[in-house]
FINU-446279 format. One record per residue: x, y, z of N, C-alpha, C, O in turn; residue in three letters. Coordinates in steps of 0.001 Angstrom, whole numbers, padded with zeros to 6 digits, always signed. Atoms other than C-alpha are relative to their C-alpha. Example, Ala and Ser with C-alpha at 12.3 -4.5 7.8 and 13.67 -1.06 7.14 Angstrom:
residues 2
+000890-001190+000000+012300-004500+007800+000900+001200+000000+001936+001181+000665ALA
-000820-001190-000060+013670-001060+007140-000770+001090+000730-000261+002198+000899SER
***
This chain:
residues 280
+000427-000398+001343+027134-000557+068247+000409-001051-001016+001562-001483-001009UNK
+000011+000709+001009+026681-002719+065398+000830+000404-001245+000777+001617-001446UNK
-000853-000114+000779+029104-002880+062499-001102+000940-001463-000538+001588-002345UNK
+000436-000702+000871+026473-001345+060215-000999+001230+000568-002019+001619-000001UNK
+000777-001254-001071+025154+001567+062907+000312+000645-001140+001230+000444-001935UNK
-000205-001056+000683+024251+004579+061100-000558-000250-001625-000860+000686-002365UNK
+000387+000083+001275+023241+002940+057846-001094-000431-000447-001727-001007+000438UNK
+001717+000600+000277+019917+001930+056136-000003-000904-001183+000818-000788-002094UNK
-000258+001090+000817+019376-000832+054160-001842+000011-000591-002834+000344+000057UNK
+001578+000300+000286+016069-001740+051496+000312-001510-000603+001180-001909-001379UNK
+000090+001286+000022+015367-005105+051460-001090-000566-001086-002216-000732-000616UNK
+001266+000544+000932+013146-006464+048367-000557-001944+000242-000209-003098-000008UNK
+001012+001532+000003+010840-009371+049058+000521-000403+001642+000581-001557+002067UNK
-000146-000180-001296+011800-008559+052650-000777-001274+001182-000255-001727+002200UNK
+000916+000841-000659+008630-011027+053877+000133-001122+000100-000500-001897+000816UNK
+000039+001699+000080+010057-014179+052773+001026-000458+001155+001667+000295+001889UNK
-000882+000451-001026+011972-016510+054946+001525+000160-000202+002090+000251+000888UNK
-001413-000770+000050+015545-015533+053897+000378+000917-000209+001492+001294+000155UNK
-000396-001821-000349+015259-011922+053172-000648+000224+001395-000178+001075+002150UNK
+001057-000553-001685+012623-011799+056555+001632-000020+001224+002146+000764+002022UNK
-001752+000053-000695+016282-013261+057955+000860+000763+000080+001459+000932+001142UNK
-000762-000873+000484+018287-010734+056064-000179+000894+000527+000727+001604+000965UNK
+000818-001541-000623+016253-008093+057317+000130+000048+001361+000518+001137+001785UNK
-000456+000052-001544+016617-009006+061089+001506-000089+000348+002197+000495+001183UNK
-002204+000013+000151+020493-009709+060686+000355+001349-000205+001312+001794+000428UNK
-000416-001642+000867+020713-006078+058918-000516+000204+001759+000325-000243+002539UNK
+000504-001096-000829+018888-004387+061929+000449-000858+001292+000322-000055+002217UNK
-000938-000140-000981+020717-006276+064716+001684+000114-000295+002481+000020+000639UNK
-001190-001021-000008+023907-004988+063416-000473+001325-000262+000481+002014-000624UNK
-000414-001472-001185+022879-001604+064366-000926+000619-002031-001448+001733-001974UNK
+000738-000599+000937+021139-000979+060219-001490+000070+000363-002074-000817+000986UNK
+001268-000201+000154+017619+000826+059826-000537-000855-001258+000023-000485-002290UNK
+000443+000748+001073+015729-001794+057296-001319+001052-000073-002000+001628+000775UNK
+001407-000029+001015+013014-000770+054856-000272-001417-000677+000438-001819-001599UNK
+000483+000997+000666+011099-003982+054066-000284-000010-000644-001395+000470-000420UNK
+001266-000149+001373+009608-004154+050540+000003-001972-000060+000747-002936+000121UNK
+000404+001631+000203+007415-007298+049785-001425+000694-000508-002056+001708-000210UNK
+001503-000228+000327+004318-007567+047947-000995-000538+000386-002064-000546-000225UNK
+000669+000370-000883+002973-009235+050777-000212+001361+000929+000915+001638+001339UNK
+000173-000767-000965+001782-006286+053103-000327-000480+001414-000209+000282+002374UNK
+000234+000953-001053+000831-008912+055689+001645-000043+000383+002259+000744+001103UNK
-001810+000342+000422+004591-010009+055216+000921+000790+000904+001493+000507+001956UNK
-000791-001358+000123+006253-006685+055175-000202+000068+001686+000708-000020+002511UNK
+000004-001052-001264+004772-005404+058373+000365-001153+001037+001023-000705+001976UNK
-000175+001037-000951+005085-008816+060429+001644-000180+000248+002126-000535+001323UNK
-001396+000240-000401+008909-008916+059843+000761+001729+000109+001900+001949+000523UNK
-000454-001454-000489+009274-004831+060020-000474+000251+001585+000175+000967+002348UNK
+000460-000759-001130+006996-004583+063152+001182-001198+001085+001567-000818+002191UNK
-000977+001356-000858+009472-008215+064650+001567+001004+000462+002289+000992+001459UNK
-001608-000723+000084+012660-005764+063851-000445+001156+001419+000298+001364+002378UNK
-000074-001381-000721+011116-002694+065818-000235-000771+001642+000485-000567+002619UNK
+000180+000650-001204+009477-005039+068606+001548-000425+001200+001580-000364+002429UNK
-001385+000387-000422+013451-006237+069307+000409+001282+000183+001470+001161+000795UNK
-000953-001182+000343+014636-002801+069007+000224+001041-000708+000288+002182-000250UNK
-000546-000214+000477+015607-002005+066083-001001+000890-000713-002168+001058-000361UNK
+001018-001068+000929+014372+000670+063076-000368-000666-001250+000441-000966-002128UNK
+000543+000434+001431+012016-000679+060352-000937+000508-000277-001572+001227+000494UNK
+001507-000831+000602+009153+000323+057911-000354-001246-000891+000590-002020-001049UNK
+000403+000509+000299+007375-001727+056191-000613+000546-001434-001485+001415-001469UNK
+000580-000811+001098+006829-001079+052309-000670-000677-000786-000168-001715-001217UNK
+000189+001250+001169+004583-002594+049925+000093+000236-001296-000754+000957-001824UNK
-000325+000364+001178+005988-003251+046738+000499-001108-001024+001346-002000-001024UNK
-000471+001282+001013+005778-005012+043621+001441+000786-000791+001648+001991-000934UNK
-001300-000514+000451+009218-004671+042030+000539-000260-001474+001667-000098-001941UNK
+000602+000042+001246+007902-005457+038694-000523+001487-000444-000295+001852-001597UNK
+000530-000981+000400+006099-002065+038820+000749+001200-000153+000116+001970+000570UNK
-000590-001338+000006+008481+001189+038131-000823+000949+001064-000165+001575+001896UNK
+000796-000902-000715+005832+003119+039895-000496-000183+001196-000919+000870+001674UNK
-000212+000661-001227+005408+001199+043112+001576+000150+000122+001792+000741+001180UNK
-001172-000153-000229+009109+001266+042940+000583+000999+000369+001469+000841+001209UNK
-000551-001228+000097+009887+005164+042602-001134+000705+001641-000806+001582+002440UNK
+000982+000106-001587+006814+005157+045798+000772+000070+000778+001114+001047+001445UNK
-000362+000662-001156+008557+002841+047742+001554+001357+000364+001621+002114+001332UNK
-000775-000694+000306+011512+004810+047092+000071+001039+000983+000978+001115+001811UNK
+000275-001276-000417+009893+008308+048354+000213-000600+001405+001194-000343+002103UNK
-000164+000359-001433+008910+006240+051666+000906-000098+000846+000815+000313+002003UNK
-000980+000498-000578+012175+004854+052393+000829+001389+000221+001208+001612+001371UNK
-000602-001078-000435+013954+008393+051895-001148+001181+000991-000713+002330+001064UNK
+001059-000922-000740+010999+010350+054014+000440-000971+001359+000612-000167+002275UNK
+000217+000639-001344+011422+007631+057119+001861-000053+000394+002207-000010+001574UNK
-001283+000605-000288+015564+006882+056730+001144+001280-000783+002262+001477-000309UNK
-000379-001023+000339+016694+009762+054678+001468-000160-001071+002184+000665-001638UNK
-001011+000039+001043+019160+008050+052649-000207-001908+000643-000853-002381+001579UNK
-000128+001240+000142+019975+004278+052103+001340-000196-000566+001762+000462-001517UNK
-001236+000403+000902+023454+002421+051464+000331-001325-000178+001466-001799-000226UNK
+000609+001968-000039+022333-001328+051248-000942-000288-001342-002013+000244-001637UNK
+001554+000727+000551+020226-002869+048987+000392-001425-000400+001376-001972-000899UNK
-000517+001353+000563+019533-006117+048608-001293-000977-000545-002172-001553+000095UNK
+001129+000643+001006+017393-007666+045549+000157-001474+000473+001155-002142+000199UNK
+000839+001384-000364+015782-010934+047031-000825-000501-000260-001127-001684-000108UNK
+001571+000764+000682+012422-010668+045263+000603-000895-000552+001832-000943-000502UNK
-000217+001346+000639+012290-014086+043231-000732-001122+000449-001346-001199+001513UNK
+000592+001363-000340+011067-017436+043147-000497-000494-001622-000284+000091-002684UNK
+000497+000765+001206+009314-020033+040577-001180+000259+000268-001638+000863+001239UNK
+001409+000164+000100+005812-020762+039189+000144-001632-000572+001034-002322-001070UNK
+000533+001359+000236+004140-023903+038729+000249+000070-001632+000982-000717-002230UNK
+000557+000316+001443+003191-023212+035117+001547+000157-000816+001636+000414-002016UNK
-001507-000346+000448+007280-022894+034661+000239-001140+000087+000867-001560-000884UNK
-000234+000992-000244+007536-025727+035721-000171-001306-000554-001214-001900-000283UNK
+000241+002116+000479+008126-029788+033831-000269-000888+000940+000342-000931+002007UNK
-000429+001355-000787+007486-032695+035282+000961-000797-000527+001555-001598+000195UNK
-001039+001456+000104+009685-034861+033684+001916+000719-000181+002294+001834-000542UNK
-001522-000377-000004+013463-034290+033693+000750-000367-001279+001701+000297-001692UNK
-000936+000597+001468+014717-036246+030394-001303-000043-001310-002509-000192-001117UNK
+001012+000019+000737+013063-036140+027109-000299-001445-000162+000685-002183-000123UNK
-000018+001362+000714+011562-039528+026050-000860+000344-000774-001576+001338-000652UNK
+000539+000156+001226+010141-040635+022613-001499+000473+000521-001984+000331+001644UNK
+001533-000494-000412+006585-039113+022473-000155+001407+000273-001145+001941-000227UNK
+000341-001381-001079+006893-035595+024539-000628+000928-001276-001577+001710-001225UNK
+000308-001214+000353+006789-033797+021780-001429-000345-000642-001908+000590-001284UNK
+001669-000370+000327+002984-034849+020863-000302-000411+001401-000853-001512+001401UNK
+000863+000270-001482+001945-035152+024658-001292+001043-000058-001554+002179-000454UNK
+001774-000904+000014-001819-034442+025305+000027-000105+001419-000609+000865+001830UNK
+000569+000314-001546-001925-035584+029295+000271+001227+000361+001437+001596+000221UNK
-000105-001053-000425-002501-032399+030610+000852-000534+001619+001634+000292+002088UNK
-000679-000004-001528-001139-034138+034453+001793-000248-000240+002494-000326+000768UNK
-000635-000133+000456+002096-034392+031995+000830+001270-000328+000463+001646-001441UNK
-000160-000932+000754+004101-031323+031433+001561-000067-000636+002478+000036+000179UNK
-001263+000241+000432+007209-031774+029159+000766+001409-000425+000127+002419-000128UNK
-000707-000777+000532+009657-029425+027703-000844+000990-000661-000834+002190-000389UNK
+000458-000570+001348+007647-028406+024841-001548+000344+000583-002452+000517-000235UNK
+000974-000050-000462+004892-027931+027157-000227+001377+000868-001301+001911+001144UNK
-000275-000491-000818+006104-025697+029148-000438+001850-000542-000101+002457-001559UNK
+000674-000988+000365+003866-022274+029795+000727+001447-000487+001541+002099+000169UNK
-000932-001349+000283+005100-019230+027954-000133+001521+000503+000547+002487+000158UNK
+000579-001030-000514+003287-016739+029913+000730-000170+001299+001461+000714+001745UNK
-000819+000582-001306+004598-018812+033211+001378+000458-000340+001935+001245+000426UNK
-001882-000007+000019+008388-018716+031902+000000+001722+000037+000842+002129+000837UNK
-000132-001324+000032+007984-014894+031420+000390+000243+000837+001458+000771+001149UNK
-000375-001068-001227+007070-014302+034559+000526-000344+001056+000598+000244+002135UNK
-001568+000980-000854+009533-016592+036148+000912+001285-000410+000923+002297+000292UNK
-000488-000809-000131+011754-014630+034584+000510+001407+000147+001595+001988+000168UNK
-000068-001404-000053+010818-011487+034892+000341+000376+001400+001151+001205+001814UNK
-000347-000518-001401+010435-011660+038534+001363+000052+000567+001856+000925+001282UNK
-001569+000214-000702+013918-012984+039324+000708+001101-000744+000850+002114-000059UNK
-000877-000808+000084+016085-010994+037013-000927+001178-000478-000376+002250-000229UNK
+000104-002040+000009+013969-007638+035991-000615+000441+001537-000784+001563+002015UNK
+000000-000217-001366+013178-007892+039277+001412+000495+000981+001285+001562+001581UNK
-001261-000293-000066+016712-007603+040425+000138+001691-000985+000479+002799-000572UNK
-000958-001478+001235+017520-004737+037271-001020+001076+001074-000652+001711+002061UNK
+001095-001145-000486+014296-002589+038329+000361+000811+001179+000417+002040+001222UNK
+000085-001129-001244+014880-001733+041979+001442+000336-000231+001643+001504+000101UNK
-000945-000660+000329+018740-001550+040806-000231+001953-000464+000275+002991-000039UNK
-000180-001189+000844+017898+001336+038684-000774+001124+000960-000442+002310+000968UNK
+000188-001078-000483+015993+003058+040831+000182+000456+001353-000373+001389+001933UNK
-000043-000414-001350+017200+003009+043995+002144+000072-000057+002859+000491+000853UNK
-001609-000085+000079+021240+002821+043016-000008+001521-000345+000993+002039+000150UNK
-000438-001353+000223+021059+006405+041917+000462+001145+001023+001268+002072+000951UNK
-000691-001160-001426+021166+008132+045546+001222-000692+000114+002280-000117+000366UNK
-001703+000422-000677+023961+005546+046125+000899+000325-000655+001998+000350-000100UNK
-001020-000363+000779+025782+006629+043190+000338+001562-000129+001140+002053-000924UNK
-000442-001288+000304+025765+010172+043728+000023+000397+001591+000089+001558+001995UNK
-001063+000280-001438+026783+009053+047639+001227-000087-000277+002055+000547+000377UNK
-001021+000431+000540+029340+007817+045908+000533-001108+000951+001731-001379+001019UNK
-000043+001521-001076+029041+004619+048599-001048-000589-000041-002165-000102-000215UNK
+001351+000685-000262+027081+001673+049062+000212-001314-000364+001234-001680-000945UNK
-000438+001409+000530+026802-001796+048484-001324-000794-000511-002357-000632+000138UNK
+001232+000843+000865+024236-004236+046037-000215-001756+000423+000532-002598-000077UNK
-000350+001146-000195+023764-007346+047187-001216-001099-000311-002144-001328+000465UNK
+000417+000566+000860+022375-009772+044448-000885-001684+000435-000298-002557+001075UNK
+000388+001706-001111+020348-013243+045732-000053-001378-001510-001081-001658-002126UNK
+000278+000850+001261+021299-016050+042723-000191-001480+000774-000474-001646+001960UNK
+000070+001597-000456+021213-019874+043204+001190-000797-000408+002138-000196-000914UNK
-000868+001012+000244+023326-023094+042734-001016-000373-001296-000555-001422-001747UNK
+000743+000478+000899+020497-023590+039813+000878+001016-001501+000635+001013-002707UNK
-000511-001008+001283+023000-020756+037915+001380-000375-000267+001549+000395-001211UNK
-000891+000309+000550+026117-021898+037188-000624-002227-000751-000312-002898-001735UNK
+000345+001461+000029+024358-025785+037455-001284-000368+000022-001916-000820+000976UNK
+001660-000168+000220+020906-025687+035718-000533-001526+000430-000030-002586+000060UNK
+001406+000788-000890+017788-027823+037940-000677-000459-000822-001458+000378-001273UNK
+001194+000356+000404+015758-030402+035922-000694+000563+000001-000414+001264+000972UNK
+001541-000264-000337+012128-029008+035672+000038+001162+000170-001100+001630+000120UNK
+000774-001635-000601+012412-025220+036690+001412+000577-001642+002607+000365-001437UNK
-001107-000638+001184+014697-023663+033141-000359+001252+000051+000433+001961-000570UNK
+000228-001359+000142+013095-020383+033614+000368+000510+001300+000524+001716+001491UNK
-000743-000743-001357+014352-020000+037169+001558-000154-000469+002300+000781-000771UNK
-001506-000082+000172+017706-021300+036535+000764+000904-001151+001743+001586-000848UNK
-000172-001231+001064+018249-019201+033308+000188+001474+000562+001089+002273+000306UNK
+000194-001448-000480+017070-016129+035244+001298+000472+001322+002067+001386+001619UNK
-001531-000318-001184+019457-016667+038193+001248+000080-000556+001953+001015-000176UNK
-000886-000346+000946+022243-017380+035481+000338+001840-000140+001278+002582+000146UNK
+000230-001648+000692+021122-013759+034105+000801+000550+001551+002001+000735+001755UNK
-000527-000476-001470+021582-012612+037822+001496+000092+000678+001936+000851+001542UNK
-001350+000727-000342+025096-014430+038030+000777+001377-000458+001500+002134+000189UNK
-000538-000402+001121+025934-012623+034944+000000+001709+000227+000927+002432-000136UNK
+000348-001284+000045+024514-009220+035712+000840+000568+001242+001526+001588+001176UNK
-000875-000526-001286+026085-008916+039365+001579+000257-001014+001923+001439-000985UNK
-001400-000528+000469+029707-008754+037307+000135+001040-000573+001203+001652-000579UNK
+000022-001133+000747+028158-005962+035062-000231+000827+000840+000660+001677+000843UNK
-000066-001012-001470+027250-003946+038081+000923+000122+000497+001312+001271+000704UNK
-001168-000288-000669+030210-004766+039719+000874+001270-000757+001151+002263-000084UNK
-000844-000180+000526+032337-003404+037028-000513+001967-000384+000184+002976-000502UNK
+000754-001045+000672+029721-000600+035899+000348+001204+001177+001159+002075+000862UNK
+000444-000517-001130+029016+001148+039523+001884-000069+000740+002139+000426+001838UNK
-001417-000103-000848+033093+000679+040478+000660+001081+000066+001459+001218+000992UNK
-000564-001705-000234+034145+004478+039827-001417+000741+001068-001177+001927+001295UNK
+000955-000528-000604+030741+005373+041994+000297-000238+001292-000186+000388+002235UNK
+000126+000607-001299+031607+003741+044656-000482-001328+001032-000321-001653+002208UNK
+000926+001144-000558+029651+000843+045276+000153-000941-000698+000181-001011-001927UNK
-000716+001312+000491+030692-002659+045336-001726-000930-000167-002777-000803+000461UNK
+001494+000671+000315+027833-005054+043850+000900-002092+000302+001959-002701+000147UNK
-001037+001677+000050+028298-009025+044606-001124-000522+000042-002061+000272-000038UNK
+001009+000980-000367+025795-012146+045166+000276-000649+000691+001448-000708+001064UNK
-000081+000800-001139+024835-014682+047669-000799-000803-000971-001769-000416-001622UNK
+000563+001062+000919+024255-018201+045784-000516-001124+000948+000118-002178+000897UNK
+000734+001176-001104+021947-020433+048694+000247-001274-000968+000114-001549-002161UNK
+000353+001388+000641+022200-023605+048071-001622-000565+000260-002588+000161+000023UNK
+001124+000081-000316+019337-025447+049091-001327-000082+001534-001618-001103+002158UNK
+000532-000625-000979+017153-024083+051740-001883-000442+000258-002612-000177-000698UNK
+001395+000339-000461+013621-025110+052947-001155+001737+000310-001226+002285+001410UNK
+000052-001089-000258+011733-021818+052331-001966-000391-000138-002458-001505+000043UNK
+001640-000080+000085+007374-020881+051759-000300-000789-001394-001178-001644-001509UNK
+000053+000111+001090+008091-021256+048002+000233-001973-000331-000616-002584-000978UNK
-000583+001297+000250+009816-025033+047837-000518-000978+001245-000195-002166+001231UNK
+000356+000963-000683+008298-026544+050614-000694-001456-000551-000451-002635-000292UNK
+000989+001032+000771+005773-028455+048531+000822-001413-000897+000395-002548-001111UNK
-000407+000739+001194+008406-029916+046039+000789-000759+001032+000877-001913+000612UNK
-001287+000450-001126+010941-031040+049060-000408-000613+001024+000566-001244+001435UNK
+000560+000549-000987+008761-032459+051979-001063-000386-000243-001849+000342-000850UNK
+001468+000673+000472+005805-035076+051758-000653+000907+001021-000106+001823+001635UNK
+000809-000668-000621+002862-033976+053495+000209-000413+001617-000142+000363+002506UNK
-000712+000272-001294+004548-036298+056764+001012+000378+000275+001395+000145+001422UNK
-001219-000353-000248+007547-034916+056488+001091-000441-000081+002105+000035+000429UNK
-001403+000461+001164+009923-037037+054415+000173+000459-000975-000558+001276-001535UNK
-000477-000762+001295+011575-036258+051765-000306-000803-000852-000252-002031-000783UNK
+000584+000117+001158+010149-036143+048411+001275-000663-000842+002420-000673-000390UNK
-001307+000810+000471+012394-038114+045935+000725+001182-000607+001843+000923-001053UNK
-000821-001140+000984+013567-034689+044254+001525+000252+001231+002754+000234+001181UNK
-001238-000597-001417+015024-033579+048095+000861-001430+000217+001849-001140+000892UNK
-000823+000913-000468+016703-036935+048553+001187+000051-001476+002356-000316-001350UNK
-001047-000195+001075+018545-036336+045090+000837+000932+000554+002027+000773+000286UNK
-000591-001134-000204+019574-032992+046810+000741-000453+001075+001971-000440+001027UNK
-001339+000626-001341+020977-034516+050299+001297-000733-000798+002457-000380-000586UNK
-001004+000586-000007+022845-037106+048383+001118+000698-000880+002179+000076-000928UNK
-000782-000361+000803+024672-034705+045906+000409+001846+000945+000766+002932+000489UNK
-000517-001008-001078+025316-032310+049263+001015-000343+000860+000610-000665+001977UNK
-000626+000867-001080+028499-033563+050991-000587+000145+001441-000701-000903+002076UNK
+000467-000021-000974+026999-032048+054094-001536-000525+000533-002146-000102+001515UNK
+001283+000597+000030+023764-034195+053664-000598+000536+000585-000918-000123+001574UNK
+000962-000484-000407+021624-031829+054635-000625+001173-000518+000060+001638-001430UNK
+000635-001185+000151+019415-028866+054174+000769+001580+000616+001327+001641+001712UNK
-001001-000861-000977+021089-025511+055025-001406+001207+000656-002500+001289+000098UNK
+000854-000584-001322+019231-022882+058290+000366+000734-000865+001400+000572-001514UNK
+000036-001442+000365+018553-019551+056891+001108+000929+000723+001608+001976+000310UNK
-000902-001226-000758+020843-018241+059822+001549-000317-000406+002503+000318+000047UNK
-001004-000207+000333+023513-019610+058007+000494+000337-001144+001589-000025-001574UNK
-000488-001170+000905+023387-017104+055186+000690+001332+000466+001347+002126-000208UNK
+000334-001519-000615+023427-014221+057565+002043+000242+000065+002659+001253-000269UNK
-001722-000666+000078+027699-014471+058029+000066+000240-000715+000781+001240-000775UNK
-001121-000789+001726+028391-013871+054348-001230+001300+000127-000821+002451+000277UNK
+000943-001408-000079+025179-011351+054505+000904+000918+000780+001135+001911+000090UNK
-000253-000979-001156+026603-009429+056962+001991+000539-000774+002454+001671-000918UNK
-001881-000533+000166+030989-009441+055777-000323+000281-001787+000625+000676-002466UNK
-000056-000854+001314+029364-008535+052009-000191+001543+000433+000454+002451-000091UNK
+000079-001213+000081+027901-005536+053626+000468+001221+001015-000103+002292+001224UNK
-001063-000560-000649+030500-004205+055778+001324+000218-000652+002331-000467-000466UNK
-001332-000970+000496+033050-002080+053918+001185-000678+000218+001948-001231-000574UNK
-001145+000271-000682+035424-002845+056504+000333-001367+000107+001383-001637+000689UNK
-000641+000870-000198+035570-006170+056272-000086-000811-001723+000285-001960-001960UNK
+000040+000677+001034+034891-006740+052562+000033+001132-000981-000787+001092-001898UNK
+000252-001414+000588+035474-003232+051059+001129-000313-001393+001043+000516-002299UNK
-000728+000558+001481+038116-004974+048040-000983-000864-000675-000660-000936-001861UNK
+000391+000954+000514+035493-007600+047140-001468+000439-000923-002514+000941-000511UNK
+001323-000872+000885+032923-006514+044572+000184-001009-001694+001196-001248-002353UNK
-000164+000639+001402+031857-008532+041252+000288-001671+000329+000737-002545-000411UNK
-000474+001671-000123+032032-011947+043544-001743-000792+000124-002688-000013+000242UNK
+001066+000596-000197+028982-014638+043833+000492-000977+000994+001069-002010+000654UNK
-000230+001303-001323+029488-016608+047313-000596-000762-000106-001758-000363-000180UNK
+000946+001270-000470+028058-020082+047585-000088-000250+001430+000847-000243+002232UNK
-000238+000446-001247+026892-021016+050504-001039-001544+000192-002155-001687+000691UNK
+001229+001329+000731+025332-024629+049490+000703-001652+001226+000092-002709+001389UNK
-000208+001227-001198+027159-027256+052326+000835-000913-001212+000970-002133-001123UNK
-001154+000628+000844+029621-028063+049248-000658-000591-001440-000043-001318-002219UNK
+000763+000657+000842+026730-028810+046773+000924-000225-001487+001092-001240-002163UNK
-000626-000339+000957+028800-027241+044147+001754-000571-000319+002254-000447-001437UNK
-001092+000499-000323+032317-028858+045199-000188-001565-000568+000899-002067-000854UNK
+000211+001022-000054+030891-032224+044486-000583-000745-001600-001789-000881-001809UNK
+000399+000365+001168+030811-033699+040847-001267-001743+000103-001963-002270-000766UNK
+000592+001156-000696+029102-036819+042545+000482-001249-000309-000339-002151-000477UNK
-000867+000945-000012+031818-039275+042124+001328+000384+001136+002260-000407+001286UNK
***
């Protein structure tokens, strides 16, 4: 029996390549996963992978933007698992139209016309929204509505997905790194909020990871690295990229009581020292 037998876990954005991870790690220690992703393709390919091995999954589709897809998904997960004491907000990611090209201001930006240009002052306000909406009200949303059985469990654990872009904001993406910030910031208010309930809240801060979302910006179309990813090896003492399976140890000792049942209100890095390294 697995260190988390007996318990059920909901996984948001379940489909991607490090919650799809999360989600198979959860359900071979011995947890029932509920996938949510607003991929339904997604969802069921890494719920039907969990059951194929073994294990108990469902597959939910939800956007985690929507309250009402949310309070759904919700019904599903207690109709198939009957309670939940996991959760772990993973939706997230960037948009293009969030996105600068250039990294430093120079003279000019602020009258730029080259649309293949996008500077600071360029940068889409509809895009940054929903940059940040997805990452952190994405995060608050399924908080609110799925922490309430855990709080009147009076057990359970939250487990938050920020970046190394939040304490140490990323050229070019300010509406992701901002939002993960928010995320940084918000896991301590949970922690502190939800600590007479029972339930310890913390984050997992990836460093940098080769996922669906970042492929494009990080690998040419042969399979070298783009000049952004060679900035990232050399300011990684462990010059390299980090495997999805090596999130899954801190995944796994955040959401085991027993081996992390004092620790609540922390953000783990797990970046190959990215953050250790002022680059001198």
């Amino acid at each position: 029996m697995g260190c988390l037998s007996g318990k059920a876990a909901v996984v948001t954005g379940g489909g991607g390549v490090l919650c799809g991870a999360f989600s198979h790690e959860l359900a071979r220690h011995g947890a029932a996963v509920a996938v949510l992703d607003q991929n339904p393709e997604l969802a069921r390919q890494t719920a039907d992978a969990i059951v194929q091995r073994g294990g108990r999954a469902i597959a939910v589709v939800c956007d985690v933007l929507n309250m009402e897809n949310l309070y759904e998904a919700k019904e599903k997960v207690k109709a198939a698992f009957g309670r939940w004491d996991i959760l772990i907000n993973g939706a997230g990611g960037n948009h293009p139209r969030a996105t600068a090209t250039k990294e430093y201001y120079e003279e000019g930006d602020e009258q730029n016309t080259d649309p293949n240009i996008v500077t600071f002052f360029d940068l889409d306000l509809k895009g940054f929204e929903f940059v940040f909406s997805l990452n952190f009200m994405g995060t608050l949303l399924p908080t609110q509505v799925f922490a309430k059985e855990m709080a009147a469990q009076k057990s359970g654990t939250i487990l938050n997905v920020t970046s190394m872009a939040a304490p140490c904001p990323m050229t070019k993406v300010p509406a992701y790194a901002a939002a993960k910030a928010g995320i940084s910031n918000f896991t301590q208010y949970l922690a502190v909020y939800f600590a007479n309930a029972g339930i310890r809240v913390n984050a997992i801060a990836p460093g940098f990871f080769i996922t669906g979302q970042n492929e494009k910006l990080l690998m040419n179309p042969d399979g070298s690295l783009t000049s952004r990813s060679q900035k990232i090896i050399n300011h990684t003492p462990m010059r390299r990229f980090g495997q999805p399976e090596e999130l899954l140890g801190t995944l796994i000792w955040l959401c085991d009581e027993s081996a992390s049942g004092f620790v609540t209100g922390s953000v783990i890095n797990v970046d190959g020292g990215f953050m250790a390294y002022s680059g001198v």
